[in-house]
Each structure stands twice: as C-alpha cells, then as structure tokens.
Kinemage of the C-alpha trace (Angstrom):
@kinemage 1
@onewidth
@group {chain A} dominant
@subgroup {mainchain}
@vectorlist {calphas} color= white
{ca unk a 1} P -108.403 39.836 -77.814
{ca unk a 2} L -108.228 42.839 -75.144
{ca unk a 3} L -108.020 41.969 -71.527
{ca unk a 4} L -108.851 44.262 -68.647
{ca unk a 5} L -105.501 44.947 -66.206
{ca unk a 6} L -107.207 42.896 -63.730
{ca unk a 7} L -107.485 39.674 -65.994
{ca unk a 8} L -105.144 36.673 -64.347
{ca unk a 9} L -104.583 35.058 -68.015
{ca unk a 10} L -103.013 31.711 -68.571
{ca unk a 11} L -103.345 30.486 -72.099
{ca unk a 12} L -101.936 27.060 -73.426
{ca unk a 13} L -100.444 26.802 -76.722
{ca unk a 14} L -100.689 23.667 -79.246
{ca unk a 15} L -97.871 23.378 -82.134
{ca unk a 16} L -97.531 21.216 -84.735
{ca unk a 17} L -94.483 20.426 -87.255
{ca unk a 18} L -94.891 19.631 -90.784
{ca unk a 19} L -91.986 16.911 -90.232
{ca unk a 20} L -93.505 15.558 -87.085
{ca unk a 21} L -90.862 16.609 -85.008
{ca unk a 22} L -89.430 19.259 -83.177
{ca unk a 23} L -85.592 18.957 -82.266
{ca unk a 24} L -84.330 21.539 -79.908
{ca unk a 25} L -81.445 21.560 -77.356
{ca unk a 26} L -82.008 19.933 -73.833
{ca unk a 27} L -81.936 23.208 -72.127
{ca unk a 28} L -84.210 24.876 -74.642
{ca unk a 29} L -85.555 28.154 -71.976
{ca unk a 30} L -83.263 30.193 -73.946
{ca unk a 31} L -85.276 29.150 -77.535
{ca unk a 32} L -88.585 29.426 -75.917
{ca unk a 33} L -87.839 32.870 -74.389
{ca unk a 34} L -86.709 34.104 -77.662
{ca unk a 35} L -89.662 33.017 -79.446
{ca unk a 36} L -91.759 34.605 -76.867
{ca unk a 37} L -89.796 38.160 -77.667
{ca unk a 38} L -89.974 37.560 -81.214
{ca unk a 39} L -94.012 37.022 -80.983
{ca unk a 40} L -94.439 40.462 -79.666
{ca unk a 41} L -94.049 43.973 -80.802
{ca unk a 42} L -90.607 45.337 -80.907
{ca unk a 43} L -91.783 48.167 -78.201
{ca unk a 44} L -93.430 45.794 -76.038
{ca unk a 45} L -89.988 43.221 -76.037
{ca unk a 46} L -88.020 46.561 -75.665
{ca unk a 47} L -89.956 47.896 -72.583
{ca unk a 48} L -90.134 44.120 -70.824
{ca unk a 49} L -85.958 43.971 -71.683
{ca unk a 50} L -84.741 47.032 -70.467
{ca unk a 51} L -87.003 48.515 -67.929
{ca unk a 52} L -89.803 45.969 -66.789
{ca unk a 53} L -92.023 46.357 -63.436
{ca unk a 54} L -89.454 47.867 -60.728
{ca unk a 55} L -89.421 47.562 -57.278
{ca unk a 56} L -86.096 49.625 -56.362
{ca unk a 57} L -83.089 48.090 -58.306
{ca unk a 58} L -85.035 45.226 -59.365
{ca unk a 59} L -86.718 44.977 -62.716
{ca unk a 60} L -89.933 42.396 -63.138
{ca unk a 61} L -91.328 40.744 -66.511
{ca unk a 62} L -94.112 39.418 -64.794
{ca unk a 63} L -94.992 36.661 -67.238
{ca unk a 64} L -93.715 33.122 -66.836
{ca unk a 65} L -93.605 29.955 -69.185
{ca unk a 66} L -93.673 26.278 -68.611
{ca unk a 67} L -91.705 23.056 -70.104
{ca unk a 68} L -92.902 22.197 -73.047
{ca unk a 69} L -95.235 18.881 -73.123
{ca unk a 70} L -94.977 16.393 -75.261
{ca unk a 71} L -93.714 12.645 -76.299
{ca unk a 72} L -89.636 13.281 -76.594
{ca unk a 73} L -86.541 11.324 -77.040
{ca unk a 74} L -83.090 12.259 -75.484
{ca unk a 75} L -80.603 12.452 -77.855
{ca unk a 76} L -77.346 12.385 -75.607
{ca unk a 77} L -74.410 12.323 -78.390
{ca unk a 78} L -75.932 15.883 -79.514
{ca unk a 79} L -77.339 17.376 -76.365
{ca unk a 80} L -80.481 17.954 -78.169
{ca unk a 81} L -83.834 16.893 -77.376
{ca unk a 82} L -86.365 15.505 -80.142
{ca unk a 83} L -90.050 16.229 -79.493
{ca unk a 84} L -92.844 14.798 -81.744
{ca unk a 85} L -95.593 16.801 -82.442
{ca unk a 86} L -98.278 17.843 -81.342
{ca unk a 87} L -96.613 19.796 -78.072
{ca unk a 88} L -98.300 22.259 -76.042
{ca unk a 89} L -96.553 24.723 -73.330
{ca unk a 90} L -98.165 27.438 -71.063
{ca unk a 91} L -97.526 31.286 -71.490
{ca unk a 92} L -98.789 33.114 -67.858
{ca unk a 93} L -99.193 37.065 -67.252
{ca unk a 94} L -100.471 39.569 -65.261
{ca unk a 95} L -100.299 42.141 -67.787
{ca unk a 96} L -102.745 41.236 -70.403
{ca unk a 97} L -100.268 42.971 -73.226
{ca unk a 98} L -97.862 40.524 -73.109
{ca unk a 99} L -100.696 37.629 -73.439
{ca unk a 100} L -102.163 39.908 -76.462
{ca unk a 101} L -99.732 40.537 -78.758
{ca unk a 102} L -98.085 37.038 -78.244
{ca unk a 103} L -101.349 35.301 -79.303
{ca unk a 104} L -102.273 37.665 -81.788
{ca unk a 105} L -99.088 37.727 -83.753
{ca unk a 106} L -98.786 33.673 -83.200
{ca unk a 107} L -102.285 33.534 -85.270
{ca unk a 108} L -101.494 35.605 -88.023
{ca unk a 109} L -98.007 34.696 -88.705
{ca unk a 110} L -97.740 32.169 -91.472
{ca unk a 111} L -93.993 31.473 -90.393
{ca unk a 112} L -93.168 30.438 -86.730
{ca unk a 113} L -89.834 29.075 -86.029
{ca unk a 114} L -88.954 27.882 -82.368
{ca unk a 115} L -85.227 27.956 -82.706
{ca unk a 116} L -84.393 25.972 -85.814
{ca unk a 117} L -87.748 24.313 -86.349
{ca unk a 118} L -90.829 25.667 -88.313
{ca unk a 119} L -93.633 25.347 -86.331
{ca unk a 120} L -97.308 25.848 -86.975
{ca unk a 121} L -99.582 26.546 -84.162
{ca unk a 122} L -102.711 24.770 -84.127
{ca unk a 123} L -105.178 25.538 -81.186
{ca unk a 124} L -104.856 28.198 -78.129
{ca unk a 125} L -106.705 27.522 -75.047
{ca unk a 126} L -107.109 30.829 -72.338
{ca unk a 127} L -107.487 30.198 -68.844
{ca unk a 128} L -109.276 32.502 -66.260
{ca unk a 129} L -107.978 31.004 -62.873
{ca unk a 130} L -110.333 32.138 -59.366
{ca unk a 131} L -108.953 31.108 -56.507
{ca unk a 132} L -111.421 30.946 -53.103
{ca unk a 133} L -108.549 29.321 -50.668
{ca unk a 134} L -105.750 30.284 -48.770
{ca unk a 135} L -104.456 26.828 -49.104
{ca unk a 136} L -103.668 24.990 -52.354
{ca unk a 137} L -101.662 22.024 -53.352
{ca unk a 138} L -99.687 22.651 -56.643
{ca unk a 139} L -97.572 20.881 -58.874
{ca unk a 140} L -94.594 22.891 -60.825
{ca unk a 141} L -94.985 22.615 -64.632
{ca unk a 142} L -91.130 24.505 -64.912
{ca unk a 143} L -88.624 24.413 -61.958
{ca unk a 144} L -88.833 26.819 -58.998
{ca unk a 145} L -85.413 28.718 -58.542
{ca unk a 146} L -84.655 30.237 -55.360
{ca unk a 147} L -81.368 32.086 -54.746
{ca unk a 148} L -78.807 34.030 -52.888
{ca unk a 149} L -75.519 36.209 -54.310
{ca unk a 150} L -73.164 35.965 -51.303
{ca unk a 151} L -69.933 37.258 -50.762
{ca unk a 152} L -67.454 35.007 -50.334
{ca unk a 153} L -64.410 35.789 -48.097
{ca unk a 154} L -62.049 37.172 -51.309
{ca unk a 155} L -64.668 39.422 -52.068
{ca unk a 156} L -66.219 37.710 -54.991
{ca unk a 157} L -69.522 36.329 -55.502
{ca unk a 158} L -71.194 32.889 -55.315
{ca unk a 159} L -74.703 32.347 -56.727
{ca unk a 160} L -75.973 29.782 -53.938
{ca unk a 161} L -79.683 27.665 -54.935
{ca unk a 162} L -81.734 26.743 -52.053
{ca unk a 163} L -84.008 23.494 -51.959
{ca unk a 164} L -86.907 23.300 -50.550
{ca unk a 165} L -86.142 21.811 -47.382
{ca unk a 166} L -84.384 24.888 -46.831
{ca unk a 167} L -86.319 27.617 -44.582
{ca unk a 168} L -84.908 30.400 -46.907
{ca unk a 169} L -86.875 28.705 -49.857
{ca unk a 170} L -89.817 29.760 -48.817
{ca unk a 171} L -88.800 32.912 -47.404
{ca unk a 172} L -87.181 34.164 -50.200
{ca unk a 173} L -89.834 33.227 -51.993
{ca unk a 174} L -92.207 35.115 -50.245
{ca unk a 175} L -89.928 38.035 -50.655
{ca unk a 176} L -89.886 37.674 -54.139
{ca unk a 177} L -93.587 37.664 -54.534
{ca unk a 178} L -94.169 40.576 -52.638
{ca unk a 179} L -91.404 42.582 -54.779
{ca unk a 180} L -93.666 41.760 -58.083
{ca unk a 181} L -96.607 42.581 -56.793
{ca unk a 182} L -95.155 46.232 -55.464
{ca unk a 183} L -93.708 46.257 -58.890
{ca unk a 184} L -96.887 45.982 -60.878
{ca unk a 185} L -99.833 47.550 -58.718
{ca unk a 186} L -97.778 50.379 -56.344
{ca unk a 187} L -98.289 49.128 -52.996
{ca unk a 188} L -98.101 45.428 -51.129
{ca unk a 189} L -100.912 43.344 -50.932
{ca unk a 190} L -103.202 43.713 -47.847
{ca unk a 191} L -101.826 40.263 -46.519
{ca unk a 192} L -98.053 39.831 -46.318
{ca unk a 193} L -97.996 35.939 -46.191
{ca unk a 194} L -96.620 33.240 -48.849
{ca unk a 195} L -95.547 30.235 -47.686
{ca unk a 196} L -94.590 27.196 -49.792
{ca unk a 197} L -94.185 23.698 -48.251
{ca unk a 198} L -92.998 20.803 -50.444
{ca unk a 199} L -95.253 17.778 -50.352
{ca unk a 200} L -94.084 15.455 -52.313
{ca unk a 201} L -90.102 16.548 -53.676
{ca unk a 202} L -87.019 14.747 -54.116
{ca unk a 203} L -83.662 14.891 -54.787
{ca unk a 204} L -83.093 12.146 -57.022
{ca unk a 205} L -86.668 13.059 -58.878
{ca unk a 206} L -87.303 16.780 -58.485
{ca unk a 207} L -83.658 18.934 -58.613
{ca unk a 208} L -83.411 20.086 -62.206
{ca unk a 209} L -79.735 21.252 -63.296
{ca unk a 210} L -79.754 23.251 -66.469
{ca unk a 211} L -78.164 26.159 -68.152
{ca unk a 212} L -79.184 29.646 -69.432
{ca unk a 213} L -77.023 31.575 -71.370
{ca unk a 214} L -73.906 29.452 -70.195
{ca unk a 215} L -75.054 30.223 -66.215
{ca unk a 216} L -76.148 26.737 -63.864
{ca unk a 217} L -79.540 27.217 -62.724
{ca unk a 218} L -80.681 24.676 -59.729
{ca unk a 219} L -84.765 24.717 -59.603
{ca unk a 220} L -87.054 22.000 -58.017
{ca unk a 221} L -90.151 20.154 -59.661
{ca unk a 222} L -92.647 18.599 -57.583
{ca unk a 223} L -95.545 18.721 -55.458
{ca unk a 224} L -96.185 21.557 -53.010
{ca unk a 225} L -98.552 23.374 -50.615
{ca unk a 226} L -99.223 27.188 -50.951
{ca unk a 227} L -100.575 29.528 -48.546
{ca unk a 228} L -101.582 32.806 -48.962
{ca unk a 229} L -104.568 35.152 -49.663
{ca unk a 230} L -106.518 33.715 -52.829
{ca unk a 231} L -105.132 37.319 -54.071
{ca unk a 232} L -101.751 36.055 -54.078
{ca unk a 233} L -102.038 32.760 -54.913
{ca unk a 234} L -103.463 34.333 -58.174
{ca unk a 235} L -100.594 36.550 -58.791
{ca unk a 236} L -98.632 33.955 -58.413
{ca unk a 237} L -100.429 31.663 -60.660
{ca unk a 238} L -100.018 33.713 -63.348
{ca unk a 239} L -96.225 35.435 -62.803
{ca unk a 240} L -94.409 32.497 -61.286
{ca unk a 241} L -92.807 31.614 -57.692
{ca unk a 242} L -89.386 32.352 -56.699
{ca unk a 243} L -87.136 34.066 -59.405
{ca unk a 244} L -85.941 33.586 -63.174
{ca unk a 245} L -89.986 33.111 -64.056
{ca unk a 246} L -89.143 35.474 -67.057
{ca unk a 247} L -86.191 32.163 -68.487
{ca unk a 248} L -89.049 29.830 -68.032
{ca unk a 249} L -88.785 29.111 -64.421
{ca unk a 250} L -91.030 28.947 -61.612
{ca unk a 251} L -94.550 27.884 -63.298
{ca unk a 252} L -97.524 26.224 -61.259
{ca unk a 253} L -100.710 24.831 -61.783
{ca unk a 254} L -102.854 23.107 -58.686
{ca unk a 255} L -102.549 19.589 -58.804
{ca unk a 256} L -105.297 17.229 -58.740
C-alpha cells in the first residue's frame, strides 16, 4: 500500500480471537495505543513519540482511533471489559505512513496481541472520505476532549474539561484544529472557521469519565454539527477534534 501525502485515509480493522473473546480493561486507550506503536516501525513510533508535527511548543500525532465495536459484557468485580469476537475499530491519519506500516505489519504478523489477548486480524476496509459541504452532522465514534491548564490561586495547576454547552468547546476546538493543520502542511488553511454545535448530547448519556495512564479524562459522545471548509472538515475527519486524538480521543464519522 503507498498513499500520496494528500490521501485523507480511514481504514477499519476486523479481529478475531481463537477463544471467542477478547478481555481487556474498561479504559483500554492505553492497550489500543500501544498496539498501534507496536504495529509500526520502531523509527516511525520513535519520530510520532518524541517529536511529532509541531506548531511552537506543541507536538501533533495526527492520527486518531475509535472505541472498539463489538458485543461486550462489563465485568465490574475486575474492572475489565469482555468483548466477543469479531470486533472492529477505526485507525484515521493524515500522514499516509502511519496508515502504511500499521496495516502492513498487521497482515504479515502471525502474532498480534492487544494487551493480553492474541488476536488475529481478519479483514481491513480503507476509506477515502470527500467532503462537498461546509455543514455536516457527525456522530463521535471516541469521546471529544476539550481542555484548559489554569492556574489556580496557590500557583498550581488544574486540568479543567469543557462540555459542549460551553462556548470555549468549540473555540478551543477550533484552535486546536488550526494548530494541526499549521503543524502538518506549514501555513493555516485559507478559511479560519470550525465550529462544532452539539445536536443531540447529554449528560446522563454522552459525558464519558475514563483514565489514561492514571490521569481523568472528561470527553463527550454524541451527535453534532460541524462547520467549516470541506478542507477542514476532512482534516478533521481523519486527525480528530479537540485534543488527546493520539489516546484514542476525539474520532468522528457523519451520521446518517
């Protein structure tokens, strides 16, 4: 497979398990991100970890990943989540390497393990999304984090998550967006605009608490309205909204 830099790749990814089940812990990013490092080349997950797309100080991985899909079963007493196979989940880029070496090396190797369970993957499916709106409506397949670091009066620091029927949600958001896309191409896109609206979010339905690496992480499912430049909204599509898209945050597809 060899992609142009222009490609906007999503590919979906099928996995089966010779015990027909999967058994992970209920916040499983952290499994699913190392599996994605582990599927690539060593120089590839060394240039994504410690230098990335910058824009000043900040460092971008520009790929994102959904939830993975599936019949499950809670299993409370051990925090762990049981999935029963077949499952599928969604790797997104807008730098074709990434989406080349992780399917590649998924095809050939004869022994995939997604944390402690052997997996065997059994189909791939590549999307090439065009977008001809500046409107669409959208539905998250992983939760959209949006954040501040503010200084509190001792002169520490509180990590505060805003919801969506915050006005900062969606102008952080487009900040974000426009930080990536300096990051990857050099300059900002020739229309400055990203606004996200939620259509159909709750509380009680849509606010996802989970932890990465022992940190809270507030992000929001649901249904939402973009606007932007079709440009954009494709750059989007395929890096994430908001931040964290790198943990498995932030993930979109337009809902029906």
């Amino acid at each position: 497979m060899s992609l142009s830099r222009e490609v906007k790749i999503r590919i979906k990814f099928v996995f089966e398990s010779e015990k027909g089940v999967i058994v992970l812990p209920i916040n499983y990013q952290r499994q699913l991100q190392a599996f994605i490092y582990k599927s690539v080349s060593p120089k590839l997950a060394k240039f994504l970890h410690e230098k990335g797309f910058k824009y000043e100080k900040r460092k971008f991985k520009l790929f994102t990943f959904s939830r993975i899909f599936g019949k499950y079963k809670i299993i409370q007493d051990k925090k762990k989540i049981e999935f029963k196979t077949p499952v599928s989940f969604y790797l997104s880029t807008i730098y074709p390497v990434i989406a080349e070496e992780f399917t590649e090396n998924l095809v050939k190797s004869e022994n995939l393990k997604l944390g402690r369970a052997s997996i065997m993957l059994s189909s791939v499916e590549v999307f090439m999304k065009k977008i001809n709106k500046d409107s669409v409506k959208i539905k998250m397949l992983s939760p959209a984090v949006v954040y501040s670091t503010l200084k509190k009066s001792d002169g520490s620091k509180k990590t505060y998550y805003y919801s969506p029927f915050e006005k900062e949600f969606s102008e952080l958001a487009e900040k974000n967006i426009m930080k990536k896309y300096f990051s990857y191409y050099g300059h900002m896109p020739t229309t400055e605009k990203f606004k996200i609206k939620p259509l159909k979010v709750s509380e009680k339905k849509n606010l996802v608490i989970t932890f990465f690496k022992g940190t809270v992480i507030k992000g929001w499912t649901g249904i939402y309205e973009l606007e932007s430049s079709p440009e954009l909204l494709e750059f989007s599509y395929c890096t994430g909204i908001g931040s964290k898209n790198s943990q498995g945050f932030g993930m979109w597809e337009i809902a029906e």
